[in-house]
C-alpha positions as CSV (number, residue, x, y, z in Angstrom):
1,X,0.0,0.0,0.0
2,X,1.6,3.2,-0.7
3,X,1.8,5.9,1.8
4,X,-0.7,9.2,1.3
5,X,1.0,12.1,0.0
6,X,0.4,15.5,1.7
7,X,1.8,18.6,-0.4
8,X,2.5,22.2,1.5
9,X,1.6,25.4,-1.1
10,X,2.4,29.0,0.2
11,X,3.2,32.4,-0.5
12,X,6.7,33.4,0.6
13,X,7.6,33.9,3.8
14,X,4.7,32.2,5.5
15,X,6.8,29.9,7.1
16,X,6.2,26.7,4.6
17,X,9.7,25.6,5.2
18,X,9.6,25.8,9.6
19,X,6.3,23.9,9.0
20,X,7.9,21.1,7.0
21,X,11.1,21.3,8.8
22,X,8.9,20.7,12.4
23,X,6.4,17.9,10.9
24,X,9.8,16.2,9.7
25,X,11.5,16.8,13.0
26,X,14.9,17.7,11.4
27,X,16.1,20.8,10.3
28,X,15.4,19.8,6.1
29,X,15.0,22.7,4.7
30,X,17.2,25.9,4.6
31,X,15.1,28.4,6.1
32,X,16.3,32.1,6.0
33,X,14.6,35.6,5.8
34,X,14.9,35.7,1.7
35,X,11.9,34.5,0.3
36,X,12.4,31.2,-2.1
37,X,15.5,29.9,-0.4
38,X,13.6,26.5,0.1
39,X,16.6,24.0,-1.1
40,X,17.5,20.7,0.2
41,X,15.5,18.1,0.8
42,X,11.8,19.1,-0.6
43,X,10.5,15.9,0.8
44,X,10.3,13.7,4.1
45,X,8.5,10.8,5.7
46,X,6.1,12.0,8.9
47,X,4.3,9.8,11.0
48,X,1.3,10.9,12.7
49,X,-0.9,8.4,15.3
50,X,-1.0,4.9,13.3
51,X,-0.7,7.0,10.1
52,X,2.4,7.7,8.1
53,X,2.3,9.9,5.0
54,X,5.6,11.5,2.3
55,X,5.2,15.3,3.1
56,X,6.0,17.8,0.4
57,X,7.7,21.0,0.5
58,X,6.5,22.9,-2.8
59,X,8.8,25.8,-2.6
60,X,10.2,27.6,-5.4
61,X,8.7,30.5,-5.2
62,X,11.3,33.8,-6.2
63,X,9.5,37.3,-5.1
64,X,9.9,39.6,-8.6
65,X,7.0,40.8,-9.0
66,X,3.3,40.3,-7.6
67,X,2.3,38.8,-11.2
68,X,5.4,36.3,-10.5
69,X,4.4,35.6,-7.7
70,X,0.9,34.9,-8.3
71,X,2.0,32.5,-11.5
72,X,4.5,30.4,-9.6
73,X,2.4,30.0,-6.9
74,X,-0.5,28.1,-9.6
75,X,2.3,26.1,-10.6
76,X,3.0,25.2,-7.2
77,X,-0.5,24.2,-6.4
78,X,-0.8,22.8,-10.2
79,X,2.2,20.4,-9.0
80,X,-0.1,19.8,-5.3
81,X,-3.0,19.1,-6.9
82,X,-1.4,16.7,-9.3
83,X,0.6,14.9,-7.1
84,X,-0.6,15.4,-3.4
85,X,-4.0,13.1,-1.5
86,X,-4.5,16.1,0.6
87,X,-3.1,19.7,0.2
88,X,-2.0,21.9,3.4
89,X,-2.8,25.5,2.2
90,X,-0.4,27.9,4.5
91,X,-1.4,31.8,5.2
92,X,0.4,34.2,7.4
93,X,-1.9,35.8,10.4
94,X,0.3,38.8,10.5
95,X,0.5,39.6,7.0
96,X,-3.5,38.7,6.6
97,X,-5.3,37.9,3.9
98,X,-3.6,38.7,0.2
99,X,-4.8,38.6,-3.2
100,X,-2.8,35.7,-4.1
101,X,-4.0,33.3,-1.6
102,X,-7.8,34.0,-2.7
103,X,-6.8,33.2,-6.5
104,X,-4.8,30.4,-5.4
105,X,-8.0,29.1,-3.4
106,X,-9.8,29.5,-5.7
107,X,-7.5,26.9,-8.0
108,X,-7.1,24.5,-5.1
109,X,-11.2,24.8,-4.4
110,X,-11.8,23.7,-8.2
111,X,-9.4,20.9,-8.0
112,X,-11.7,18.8,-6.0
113,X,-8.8,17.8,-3.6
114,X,-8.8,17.9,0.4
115,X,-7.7,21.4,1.6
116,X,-6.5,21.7,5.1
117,X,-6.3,25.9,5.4
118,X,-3.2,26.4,7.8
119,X,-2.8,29.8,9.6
120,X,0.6,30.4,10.8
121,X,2.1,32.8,13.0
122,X,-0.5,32.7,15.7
123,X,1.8,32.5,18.9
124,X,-0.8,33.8,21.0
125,X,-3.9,32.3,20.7
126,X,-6.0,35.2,22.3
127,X,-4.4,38.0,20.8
128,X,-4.4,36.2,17.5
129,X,-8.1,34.3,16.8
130,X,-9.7,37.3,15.7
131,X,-7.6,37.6,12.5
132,X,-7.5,34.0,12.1
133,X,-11.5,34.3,11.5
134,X,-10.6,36.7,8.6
135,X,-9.5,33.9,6.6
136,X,-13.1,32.1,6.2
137,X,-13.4,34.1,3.9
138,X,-11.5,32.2,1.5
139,X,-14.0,29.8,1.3
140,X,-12.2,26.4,1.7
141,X,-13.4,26.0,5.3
142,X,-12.2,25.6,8.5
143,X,-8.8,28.0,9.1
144,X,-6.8,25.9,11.5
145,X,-4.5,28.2,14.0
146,X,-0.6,27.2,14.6
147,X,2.8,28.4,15.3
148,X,4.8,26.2,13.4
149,X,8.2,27.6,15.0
150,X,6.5,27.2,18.6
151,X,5.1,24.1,17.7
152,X,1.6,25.3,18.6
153,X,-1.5,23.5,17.1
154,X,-0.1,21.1,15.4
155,X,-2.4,18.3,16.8
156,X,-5.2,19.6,15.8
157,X,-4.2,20.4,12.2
158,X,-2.6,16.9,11.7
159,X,-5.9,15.3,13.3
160,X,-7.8,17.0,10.2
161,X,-5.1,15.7,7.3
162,X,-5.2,12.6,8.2
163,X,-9.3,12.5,8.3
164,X,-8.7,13.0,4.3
165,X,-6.2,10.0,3.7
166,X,-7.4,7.8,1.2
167,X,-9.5,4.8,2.8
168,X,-6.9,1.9,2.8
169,X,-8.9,-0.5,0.2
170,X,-7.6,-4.3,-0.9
171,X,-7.7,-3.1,-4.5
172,X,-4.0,-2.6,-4.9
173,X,-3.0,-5.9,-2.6
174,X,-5.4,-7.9,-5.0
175,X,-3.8,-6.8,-8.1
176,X,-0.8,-8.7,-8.1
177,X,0.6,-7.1,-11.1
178,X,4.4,-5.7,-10.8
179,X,4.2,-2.3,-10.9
180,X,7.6,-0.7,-12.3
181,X,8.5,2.7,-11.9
182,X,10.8,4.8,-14.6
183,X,12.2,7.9,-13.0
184,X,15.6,9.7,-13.9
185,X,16.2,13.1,-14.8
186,X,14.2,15.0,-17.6
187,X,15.3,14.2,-21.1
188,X,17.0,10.8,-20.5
189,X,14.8,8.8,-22.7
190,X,12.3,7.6,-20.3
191,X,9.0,8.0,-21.8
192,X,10.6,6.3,-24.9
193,X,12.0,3.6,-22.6
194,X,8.1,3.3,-21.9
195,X,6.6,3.8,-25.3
196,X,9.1,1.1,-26.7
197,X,8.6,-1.9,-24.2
198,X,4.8,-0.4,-24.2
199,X,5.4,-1.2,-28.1
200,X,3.0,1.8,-28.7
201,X,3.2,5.5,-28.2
202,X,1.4,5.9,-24.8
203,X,3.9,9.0,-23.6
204,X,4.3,11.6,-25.4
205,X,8.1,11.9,-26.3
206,X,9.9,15.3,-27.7
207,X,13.4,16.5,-27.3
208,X,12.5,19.3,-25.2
209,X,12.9,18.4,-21.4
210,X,10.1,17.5,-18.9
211,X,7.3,17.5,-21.6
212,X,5.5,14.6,-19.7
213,X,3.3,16.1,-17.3
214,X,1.9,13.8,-15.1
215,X,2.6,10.5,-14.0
216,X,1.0,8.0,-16.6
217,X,0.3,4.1,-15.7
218,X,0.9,2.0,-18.6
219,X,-0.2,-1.5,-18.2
220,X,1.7,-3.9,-21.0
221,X,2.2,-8.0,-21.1
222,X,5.5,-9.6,-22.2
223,X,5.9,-13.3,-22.3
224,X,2.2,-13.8,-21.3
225,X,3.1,-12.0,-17.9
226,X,1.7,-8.1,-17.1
227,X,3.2,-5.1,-15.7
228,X,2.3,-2.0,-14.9
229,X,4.5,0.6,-16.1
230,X,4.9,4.4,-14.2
231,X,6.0,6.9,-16.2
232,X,7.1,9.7,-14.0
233,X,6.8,13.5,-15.6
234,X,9.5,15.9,-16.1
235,X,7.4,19.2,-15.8
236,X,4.9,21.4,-18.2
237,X,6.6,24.3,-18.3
238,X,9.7,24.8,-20.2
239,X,10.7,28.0,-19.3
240,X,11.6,27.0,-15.8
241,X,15.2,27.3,-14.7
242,X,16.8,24.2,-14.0
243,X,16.5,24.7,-10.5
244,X,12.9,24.2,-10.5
245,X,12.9,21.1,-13.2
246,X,15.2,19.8,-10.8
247,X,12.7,20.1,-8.4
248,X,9.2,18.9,-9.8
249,X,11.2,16.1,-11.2
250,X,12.1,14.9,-7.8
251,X,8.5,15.4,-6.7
252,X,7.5,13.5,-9.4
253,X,9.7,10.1,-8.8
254,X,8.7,10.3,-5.1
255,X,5.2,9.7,-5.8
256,X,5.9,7.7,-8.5
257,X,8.4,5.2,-6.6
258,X,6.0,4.9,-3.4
259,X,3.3,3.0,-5.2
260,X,6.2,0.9,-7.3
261,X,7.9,-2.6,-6.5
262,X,10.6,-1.9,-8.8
263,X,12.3,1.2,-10.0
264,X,14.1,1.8,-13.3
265,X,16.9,4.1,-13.2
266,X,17.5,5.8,-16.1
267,X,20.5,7.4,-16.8
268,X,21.4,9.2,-20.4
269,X,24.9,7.6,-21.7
270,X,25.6,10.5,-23.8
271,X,26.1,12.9,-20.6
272,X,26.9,10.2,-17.8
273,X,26.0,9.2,-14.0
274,X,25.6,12.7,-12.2
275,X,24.5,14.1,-8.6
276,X,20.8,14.6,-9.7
277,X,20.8,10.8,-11.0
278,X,22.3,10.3,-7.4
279,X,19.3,12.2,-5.6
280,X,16.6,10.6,-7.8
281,X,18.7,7.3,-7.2
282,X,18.2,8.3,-3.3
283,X,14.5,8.3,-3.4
284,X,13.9,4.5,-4.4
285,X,17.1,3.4,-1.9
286,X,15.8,4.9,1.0
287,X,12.4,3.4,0.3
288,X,13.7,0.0,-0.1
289,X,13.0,-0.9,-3.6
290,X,14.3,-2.9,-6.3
291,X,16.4,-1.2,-8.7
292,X,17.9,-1.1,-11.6
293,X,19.9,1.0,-13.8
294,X,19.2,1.6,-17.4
295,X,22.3,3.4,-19.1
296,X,19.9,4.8,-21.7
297,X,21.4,5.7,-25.1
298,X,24.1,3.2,-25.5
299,X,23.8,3.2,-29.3
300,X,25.5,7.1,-29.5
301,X,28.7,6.7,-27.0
302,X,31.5,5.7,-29.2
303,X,33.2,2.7,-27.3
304,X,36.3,0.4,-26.7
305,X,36.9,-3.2,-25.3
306,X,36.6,-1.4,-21.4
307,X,33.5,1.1,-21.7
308,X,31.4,-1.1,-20.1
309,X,33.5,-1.7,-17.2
310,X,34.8,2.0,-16.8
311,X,31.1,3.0,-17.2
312,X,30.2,0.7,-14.7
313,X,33.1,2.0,-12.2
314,X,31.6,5.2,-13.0
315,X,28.4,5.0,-11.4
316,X,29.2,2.2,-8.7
317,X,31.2,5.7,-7.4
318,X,28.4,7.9,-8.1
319,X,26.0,5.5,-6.7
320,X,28.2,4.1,-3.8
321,X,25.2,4.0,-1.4
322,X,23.8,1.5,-3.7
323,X,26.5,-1.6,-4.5
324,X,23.6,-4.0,-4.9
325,X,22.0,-2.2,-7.5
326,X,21.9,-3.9,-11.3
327,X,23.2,-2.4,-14.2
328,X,22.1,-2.6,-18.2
329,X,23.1,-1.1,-21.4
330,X,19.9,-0.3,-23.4
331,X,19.2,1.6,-26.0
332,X,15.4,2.9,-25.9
333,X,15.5,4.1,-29.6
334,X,17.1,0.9,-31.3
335,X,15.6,-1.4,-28.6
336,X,18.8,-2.9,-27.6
337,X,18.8,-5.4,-24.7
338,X,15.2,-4.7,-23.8
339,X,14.2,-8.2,-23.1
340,X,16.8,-8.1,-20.4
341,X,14.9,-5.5,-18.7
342,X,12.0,-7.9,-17.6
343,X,14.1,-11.0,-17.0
344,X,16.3,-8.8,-14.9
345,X,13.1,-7.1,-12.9
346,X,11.7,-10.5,-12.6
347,X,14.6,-11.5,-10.5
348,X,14.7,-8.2,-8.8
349,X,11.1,-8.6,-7.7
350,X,11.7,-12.3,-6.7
351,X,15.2,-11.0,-4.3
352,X,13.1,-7.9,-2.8
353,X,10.6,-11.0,-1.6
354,X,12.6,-13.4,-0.2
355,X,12.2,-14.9,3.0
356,X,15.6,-16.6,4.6
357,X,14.5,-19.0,7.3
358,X,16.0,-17.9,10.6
359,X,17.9,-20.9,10.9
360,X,20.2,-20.9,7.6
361,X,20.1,-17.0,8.8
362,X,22.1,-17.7,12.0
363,X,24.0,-20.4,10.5
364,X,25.9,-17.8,8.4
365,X,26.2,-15.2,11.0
366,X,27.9,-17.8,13.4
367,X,30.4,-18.0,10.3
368,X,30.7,-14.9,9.6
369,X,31.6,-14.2,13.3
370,X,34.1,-17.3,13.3
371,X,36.3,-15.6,10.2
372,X,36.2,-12.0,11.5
373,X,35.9,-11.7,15.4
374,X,33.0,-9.0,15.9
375,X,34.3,-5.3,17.1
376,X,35.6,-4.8,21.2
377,X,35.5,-1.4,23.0
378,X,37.0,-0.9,26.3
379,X,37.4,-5.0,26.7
380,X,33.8,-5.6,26.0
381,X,32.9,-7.6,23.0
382,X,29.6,-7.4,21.1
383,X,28.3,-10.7,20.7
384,X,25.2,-11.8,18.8
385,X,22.9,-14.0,20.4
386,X,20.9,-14.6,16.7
387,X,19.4,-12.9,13.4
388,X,15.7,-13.3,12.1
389,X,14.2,-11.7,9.2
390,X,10.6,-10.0,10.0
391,X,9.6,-8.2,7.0
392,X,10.2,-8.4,2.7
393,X,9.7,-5.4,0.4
394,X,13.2,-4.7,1.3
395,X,14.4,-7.4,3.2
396,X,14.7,-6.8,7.0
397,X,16.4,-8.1,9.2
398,X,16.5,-8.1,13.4
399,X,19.8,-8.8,15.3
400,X,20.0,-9.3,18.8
401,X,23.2,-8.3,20.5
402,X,24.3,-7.5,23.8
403,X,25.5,-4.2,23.4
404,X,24.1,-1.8,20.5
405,X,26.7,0.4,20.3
406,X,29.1,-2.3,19.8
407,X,27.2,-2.7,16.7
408,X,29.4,-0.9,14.6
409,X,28.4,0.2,11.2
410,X,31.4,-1.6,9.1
411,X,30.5,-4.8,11.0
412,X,27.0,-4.6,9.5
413,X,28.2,-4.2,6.1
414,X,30.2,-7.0,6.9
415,X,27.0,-9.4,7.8
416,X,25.0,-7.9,4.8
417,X,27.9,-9.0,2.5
418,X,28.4,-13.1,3.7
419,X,24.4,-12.7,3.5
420,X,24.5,-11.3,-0.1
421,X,27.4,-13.9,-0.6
422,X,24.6,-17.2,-0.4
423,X,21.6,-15.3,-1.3
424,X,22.2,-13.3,-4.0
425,X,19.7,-10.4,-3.0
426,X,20.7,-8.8,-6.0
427,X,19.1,-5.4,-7.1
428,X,17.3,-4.6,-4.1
429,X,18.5,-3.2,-0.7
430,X,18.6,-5.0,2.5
431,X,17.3,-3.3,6.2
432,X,19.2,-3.8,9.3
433,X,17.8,-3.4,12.7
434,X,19.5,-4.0,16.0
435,X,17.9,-4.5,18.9
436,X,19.4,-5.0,22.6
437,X,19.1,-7.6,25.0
438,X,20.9,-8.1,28.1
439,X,23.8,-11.0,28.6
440,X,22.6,-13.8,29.4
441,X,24.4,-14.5,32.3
């Protein structure tokens, strides 16, 4: 089941940025006085009760002008009410009611889409409800009060997000299908990677970057098995400085790789692995996904007997975070080694499934121990009293020790790696968890 998505739209300076930063108790977010210095991380995981949603930051907006303003701001909640289950509309109490929120309302009213109407700024409940009454007349109900810096209110909002989340149905768990996302900077060859295993134009493909706007499920059959293909967008506008591209692309593969069991990694071969293939990379690692990565374009890099492996070196650096993650040569235009891609995600699918039985588990670890004796600290030894996997879709694994801090990160890698050595595991991540229990005499 993939997790609600809850989008933030605001003017500048109405604190968008404190908000998220608060919800996603970590300082994300760069938050200064300028208006549209939102950079970073424009995304994070909250939980909230039993509930837990992907928040996101919207941002982007640069203060030149009030027509500026008021355009970027429709784009913003253009990208919300694309993307986003419910949509957390942010006002300022002090700087009251402005033109541009009652035209964005108006957008965000029209969309059909939960509103929650936040009012920031309101330290002092008393001296502040007054004003917050003012903004009813926007006429997407009920203003909800906070101070997003005093972590006032919060409760209260949160309750009323939540009340909009989706209704968790059995449709998706029924439909066993695989569903494969394809994310990767704008302009790599993605919705052509999509149109040519679709074998039919379903995307709409041009040279001119981010011309797929939304997110389009395309559901295809190879080898009398289906999938369902997501084609994430790059963004409408072309205009937009890179900055921002860079952006709605990344909003895009977030919502895009949380309803996905596999993700496809498209990188262009004509311009190499780079950081933003590293962030977008990011998104699917740290939600515990298969992956696999296309080096799109093959057919146009002049080569020798070693481009494969430098190539590969290349982005095993980039990608360091990510050893387990397959690679493939395609080309999307000439169809070169597309079959691959299935058999490959087939396996992938398969590994981020697997179940190791808990005894074969410990078996390995007390071998693993045996060959390298695990890490001491002031003549105390972490021992490990046993290993159990409790979840798939990644992979996770709980091991008891009898001291957590002895659990040293290195020594971790170290277990992952005989693991990976008799189970393969390949192309999708594995989850460690280490839990404490006291010697046992």
């Amino acid at each position: 089941m993939s997790k609600p998505i809850v989008a933030v739209v605001g003017r500048p300076n109405v604190g968008k940025s404190t908000l998220f930063n608060t919800l996603a108790g970590e300082r994300i977010s760069i938050v200064q006085d300028t208006p549209g210095v939102t950079r970073d991380r424009i995304y994070a995981e909250v939980s909230w009760l039993n509930y837990n949603f992907t928040l996101i930051d919207t941002g982007g907006i640069e203060p030149d002008s009030k027509d500026v303003i008021l355009s970027q701001m429709r784009e913003q909640a253009q990208i919300a009410i694309d993307t986003a289950d419910v949509i957390m509309f942010l006002v300022d109490v002090r700087q009251g009611l402005q033109d541009a929120d009652g035209k964005v309302a108006d957008m965000l009213r029209r969309s059909n889409k939960p509103v929650v109407l936040v009012v920031n700024k309101v330290d002092d409940f008393d001296k502040y409800m007054p004003d917050v009454y003012e903004f009813y007349n926007l006429g997407i109900g009920e203003p909800f009060p906070v101070s997003a810096s005093s972590k006032l209110g919060l409760g209260d909002m949160l309750d009323e997000v939540v009340k909009h989340f989706p209704p968790e149905s059995n449709e998706e768990e029924e439909d066993d299908r695989p569903r494969v996302a394809i994310i990767g900077k704008p302009n790599v060859g993605k919705s052509s990677l999509v149109n040519k295993l679709a074998q039919k134009d379903r995307v709409i493909v041009s040279n001119i970057a981010g011309t797929t706007r939304d997110a389009i499920d395309t559901e295809i059959r190879y080898n009398g098995k289906d999938y369902i293909l997501i084609d994430t967008a790059g963004i409408r506008r072309k205009n937009k400085i890179k900055e921002e591209i860079e952006r709605f692309s990344i909003i895009r593969a977030v919502t895009a790789v949380e309803r996905a069991d596999v993700v496809l990694l498209v990188i262009d071969a004509t311009e190499g692995v780079t950081e933003q293939d590293a962030k977008i990379a990011g998104i699917a690692h740290e939600r515990g996904k298969g992956i696999i990565i296309c080096v799109n374009k093959w057919d146009a890099v002049e080569k020798n007997n070693d481009s494969v492996k430098e190539y590969t070196q290349k982005i095993r650096q980039i990608l360091s975070f990510m050893p387990y993650a397959e690679i493939l040569f395609i080309s999307a235009l000439t169809g070169q080694r597309l079959p691959k891609i299935f058999e490959t995600m087939d396996a992938v699918i398969e590994n981020n499934s697997m179940r190791v039985g808990t005894g074969v588990l410990n078996e390995i670890v007390a071998e693993a121990v045996a060959m390298q004796q695990p890490p001491t600290d002031k003549g105390k030894r972490l021992k490990i009293y046993y290993i159990t996997q409790v979840a798939v879709k990644p992979p996770t694994f709980v091991i008891f020790v009898n001291d957590k801090n002895l659990m040293h990160f290195s020594y971790t890698r170290y277990l992952e790696n005989r693991i990976r050595d008799t189970f393969g595991f390949a192309g999708t991540s594995l989850k460690f968890i280490v839990r404490e229990r006291k010697d046992e005499g």
